[in-house]
matplotlib code that plots the C-alpha trace (Angstrom):
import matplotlib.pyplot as plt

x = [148.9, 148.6, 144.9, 144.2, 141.3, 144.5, 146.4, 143.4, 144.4, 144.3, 143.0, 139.5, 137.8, 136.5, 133.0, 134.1, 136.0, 132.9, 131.1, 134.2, 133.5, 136.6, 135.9, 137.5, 137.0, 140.5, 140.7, 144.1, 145.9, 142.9, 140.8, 136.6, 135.4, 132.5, 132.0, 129.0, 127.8, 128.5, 132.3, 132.3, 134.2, 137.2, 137.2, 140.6, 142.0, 140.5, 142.0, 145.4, 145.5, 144.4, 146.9, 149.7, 148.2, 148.1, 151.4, 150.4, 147.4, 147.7, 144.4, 141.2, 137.2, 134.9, 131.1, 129.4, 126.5, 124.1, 124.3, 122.1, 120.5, 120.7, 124.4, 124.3, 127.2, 128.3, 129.3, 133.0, 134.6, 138.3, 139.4, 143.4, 146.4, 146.3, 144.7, 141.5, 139.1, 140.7, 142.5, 143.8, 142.5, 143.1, 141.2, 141.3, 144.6, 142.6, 143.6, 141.2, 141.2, 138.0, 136.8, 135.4, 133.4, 131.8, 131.1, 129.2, 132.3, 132.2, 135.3, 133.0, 132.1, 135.3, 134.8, 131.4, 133.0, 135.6, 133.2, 130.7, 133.8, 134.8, 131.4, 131.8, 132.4, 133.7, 132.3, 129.9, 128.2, 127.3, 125.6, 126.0, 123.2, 124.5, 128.2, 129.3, 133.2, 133.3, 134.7, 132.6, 133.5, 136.8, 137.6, 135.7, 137.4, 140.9, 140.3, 138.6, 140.0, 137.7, 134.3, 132.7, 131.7, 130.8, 128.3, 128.2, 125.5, 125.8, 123.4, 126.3, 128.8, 131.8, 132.0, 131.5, 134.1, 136.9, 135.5, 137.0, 140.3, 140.3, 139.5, 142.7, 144.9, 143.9, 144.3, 141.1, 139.4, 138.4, 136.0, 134.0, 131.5, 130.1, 126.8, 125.4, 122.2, 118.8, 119.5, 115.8, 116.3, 119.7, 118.6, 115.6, 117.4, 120.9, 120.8, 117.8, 117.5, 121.7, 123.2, 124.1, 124.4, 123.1, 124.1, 121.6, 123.3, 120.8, 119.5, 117.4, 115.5, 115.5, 112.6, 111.1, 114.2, 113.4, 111.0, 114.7, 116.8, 114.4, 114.5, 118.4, 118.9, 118.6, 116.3, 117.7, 120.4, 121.8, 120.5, 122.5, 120.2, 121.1, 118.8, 118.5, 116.1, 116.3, 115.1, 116.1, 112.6, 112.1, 114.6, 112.5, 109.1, 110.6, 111.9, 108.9, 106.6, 108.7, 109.3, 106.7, 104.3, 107.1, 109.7, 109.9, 113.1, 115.2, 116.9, 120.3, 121.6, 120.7, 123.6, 124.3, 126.8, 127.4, 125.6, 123.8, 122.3, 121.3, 119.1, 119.5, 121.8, 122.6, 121.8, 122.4, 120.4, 121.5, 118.9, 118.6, 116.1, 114.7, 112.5, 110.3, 107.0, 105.1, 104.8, 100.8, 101.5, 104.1, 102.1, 100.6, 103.7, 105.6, 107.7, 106.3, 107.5, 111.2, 113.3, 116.2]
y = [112.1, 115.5, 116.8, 118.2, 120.7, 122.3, 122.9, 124.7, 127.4, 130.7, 129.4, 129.0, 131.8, 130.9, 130.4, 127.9, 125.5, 125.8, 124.0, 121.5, 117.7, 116.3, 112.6, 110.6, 106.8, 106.0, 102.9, 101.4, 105.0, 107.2, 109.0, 109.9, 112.8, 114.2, 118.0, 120.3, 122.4, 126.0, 124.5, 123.1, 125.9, 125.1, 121.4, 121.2, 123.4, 120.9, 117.7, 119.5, 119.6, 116.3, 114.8, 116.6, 115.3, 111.8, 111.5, 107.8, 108.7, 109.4, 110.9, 112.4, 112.0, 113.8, 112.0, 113.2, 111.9, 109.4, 105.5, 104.9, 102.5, 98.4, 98.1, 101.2, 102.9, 106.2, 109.1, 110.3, 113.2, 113.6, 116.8, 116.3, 113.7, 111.4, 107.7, 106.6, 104.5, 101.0, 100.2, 97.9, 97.7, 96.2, 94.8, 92.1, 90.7, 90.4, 92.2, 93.4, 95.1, 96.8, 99.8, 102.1, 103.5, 100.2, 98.6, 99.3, 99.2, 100.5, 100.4, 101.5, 98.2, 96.4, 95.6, 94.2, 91.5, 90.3, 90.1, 87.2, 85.3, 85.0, 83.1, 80.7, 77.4, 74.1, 72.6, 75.2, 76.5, 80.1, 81.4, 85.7, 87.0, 90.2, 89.6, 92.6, 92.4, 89.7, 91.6, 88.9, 86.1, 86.3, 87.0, 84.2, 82.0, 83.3, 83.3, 80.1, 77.6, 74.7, 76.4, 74.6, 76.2, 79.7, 80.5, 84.4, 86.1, 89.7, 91.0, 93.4, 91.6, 94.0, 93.4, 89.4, 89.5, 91.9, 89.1, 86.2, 88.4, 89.2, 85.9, 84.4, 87.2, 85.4, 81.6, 81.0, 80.4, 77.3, 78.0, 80.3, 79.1, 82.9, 83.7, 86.7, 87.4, 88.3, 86.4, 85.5, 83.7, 82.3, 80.8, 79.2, 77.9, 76.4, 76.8, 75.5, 74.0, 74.4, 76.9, 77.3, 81.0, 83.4, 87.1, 89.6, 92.5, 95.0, 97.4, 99.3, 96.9, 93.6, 92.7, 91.3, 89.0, 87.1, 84.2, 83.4, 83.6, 80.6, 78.7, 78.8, 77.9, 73.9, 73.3, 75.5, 77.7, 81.5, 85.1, 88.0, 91.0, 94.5, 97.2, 101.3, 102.2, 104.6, 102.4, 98.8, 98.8, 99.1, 96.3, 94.1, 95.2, 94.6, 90.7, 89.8, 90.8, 89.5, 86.5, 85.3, 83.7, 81.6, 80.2, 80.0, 82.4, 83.9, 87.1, 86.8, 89.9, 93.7, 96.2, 99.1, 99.0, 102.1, 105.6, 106.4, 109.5, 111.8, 109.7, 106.4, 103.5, 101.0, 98.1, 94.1, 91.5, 87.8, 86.0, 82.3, 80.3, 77.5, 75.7, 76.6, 76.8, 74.7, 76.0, 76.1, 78.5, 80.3, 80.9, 84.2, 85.6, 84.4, 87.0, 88.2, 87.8, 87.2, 89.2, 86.6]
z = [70.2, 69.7, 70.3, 66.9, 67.6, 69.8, 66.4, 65.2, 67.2, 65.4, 62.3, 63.7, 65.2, 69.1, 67.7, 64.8, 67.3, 69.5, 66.8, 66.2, 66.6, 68.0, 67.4, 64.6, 63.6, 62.4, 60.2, 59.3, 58.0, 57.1, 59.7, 59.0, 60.9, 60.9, 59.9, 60.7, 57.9, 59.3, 59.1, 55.4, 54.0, 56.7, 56.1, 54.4, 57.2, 59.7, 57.7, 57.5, 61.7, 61.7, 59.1, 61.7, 64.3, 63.5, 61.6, 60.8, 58.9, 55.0, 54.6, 56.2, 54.6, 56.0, 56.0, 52.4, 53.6, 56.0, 56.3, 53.5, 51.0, 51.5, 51.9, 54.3, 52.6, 53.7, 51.1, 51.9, 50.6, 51.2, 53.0, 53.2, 52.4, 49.4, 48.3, 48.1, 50.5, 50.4, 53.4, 55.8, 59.3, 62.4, 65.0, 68.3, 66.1, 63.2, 60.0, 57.3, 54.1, 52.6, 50.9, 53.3, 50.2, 49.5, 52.8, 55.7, 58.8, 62.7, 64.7, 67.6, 68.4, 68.5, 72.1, 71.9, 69.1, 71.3, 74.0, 71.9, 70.3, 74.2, 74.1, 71.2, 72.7, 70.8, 67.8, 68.1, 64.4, 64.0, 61.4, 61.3, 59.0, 58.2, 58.4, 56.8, 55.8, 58.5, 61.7, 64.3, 62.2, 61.3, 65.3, 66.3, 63.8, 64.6, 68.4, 68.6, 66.7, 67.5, 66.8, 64.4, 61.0, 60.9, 57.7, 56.8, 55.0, 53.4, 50.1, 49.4, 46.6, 48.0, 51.6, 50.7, 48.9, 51.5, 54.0, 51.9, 51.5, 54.7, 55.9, 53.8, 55.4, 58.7, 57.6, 58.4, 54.9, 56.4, 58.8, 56.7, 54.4, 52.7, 50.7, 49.1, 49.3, 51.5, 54.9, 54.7, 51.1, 52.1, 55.1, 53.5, 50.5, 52.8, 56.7, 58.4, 61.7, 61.8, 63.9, 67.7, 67.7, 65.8, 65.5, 64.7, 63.5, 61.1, 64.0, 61.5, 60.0, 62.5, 63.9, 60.0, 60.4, 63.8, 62.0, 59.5, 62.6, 64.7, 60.8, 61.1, 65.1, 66.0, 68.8, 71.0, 70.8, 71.6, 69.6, 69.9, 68.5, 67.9, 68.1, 68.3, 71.3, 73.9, 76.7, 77.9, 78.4, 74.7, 73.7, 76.1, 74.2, 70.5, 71.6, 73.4, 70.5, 68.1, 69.7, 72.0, 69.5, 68.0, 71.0, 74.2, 75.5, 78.1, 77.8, 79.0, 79.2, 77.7, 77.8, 75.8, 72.9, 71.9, 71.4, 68.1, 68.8, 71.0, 73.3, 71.4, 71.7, 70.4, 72.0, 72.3, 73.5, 74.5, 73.7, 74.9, 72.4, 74.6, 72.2, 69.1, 68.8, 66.4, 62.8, 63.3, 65.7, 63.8, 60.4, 61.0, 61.4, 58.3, 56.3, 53.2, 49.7, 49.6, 46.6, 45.0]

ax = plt.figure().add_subplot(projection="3d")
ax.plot(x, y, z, "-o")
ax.set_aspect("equal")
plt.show()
């Protein structure tokens, strides 16, 4: 593959290309790059190198906007090629088809999937509370075929519905038992005192969710959390407050997913729940007024 910022060549001046972002998250056949202001007015010129490139691609968005709102949905504008946002993606031997307009998706974290359905063991039921259009599940289903039930939770209509697709695609409609809705509502109304595993995957806003996650898990079981800190040492501090009133716990393992921004990461946390507290103990902390 062609390095496309090399193509730009002589139709950026030495100060634009300075500025140039060379990374692209390419999903199925369209590419997202990101595009700093001071280059706005060259973005076509920047999708066209791209597009030649990456031969395979038939269109380039640049990012409109932020992750933003409830279903954290990016604005995407597109720069060069043709077609819209739906596409078909592949992943770990999975395939998927989604909107990229509609749904909240990273490829960036493909590795760190793989590396928790290589955990699942047999008969095992997981319960994902913000599955998104399904990229742990549907691995973990298609990869190991003797876990037990896997129940996936999403408030956005779209990506719950690209997961069933997707999960058909796989032949693995099965396994998946889908809800839309608050996790916190969900959990409460359907999966109590159930799961095995739990993953944790809403590092903005997670640490309100940790009393619905311990409702879910059966006695015991595993967390995986995800979090944006800058520090290990800040992971440590967000579990042990959230969590030290209401279980008893062993962290696993802390490792560093990906990076966010400059001096953030995105972290995960393997959580081992040992044993729950007694809901006397747990009152104080319990989440507010649930929306339905």
């Amino acid at each position: 593959m062609t390095r496309f910022d090399i193509l730009l060549k002589g139709k950026l001046t030495p100060t634009e290309r300075k500025k140039l972002r060379t990374s692209l998250d390419i999903l199925g056949e369209i590419a997202i790059v990101e595009i700093p202001r001071e280059l706005s007015k060259r973005s076509s010129v920047i999708g066209t190198a791209i597009l030649k490139a990456n031969p395979q691609l038939r269109a380039v968005f640049k990012k409109a906007t932020p992750v933003r709102g409830e279903f954290r949905i990016r604005g995407l504008k597109r720069i060069a090629g043709k077609g819209g946002t739906l596409i078909t993606y592949r992943e770990n031997t999975c395939a998927f088809k989604f909107d990229i307009a509609k749904v909240f998706f990273t490829p960036r974290m493909s590795s760190e999937r793989l590396r928790v359905a290589r955990q699942i063991k047999n008969g095992e039921i997981v319960v994902d509370m913000f599955a998104g259009v399904g990229p742990f599940a549907i691995l973990i289903a298609k990869t190991q075929p003797h876990v037990g039930m896997i129940h996936v939770i999403d408030s956005n209509p779209e990506a719950i519905k690209y997961l069933l697709e997707s999960a058909s695609m796989n032949k693995i409609s099965h396994k998946i038992s889908a809800y839309i809705g608050d996790s916190r509502a969900v959990i409460e109304a359907y999966l109590i005192g159930i799961a095995d595993r739990i993953i944790m995957n809403l590092p903005l806003t997670e640490e309100q969710f940790f009393p619905s996650a311990l409702k879910t898990i059966k006695k015991s079981g595993i967390l995986h959390f995800y979090t944006f800190a800058k520090t290990e040492k800040e992971v440590q501090s967000k579990i042990r407050r959230s969590l030290q009133k209401r279980a008893i716990f062993k962290i696993l393992k802390i490792r560093k997913v990906r990076q966010y921004a400059p001096r953030i990461w995105n972290f995960v946390a393997d959580i081992r729940i040992e044993r729950k507290l007694n809901k006397s103990r747990q009152a104080a902390s319990r989440p507010g007024h649930i929306r339905s």
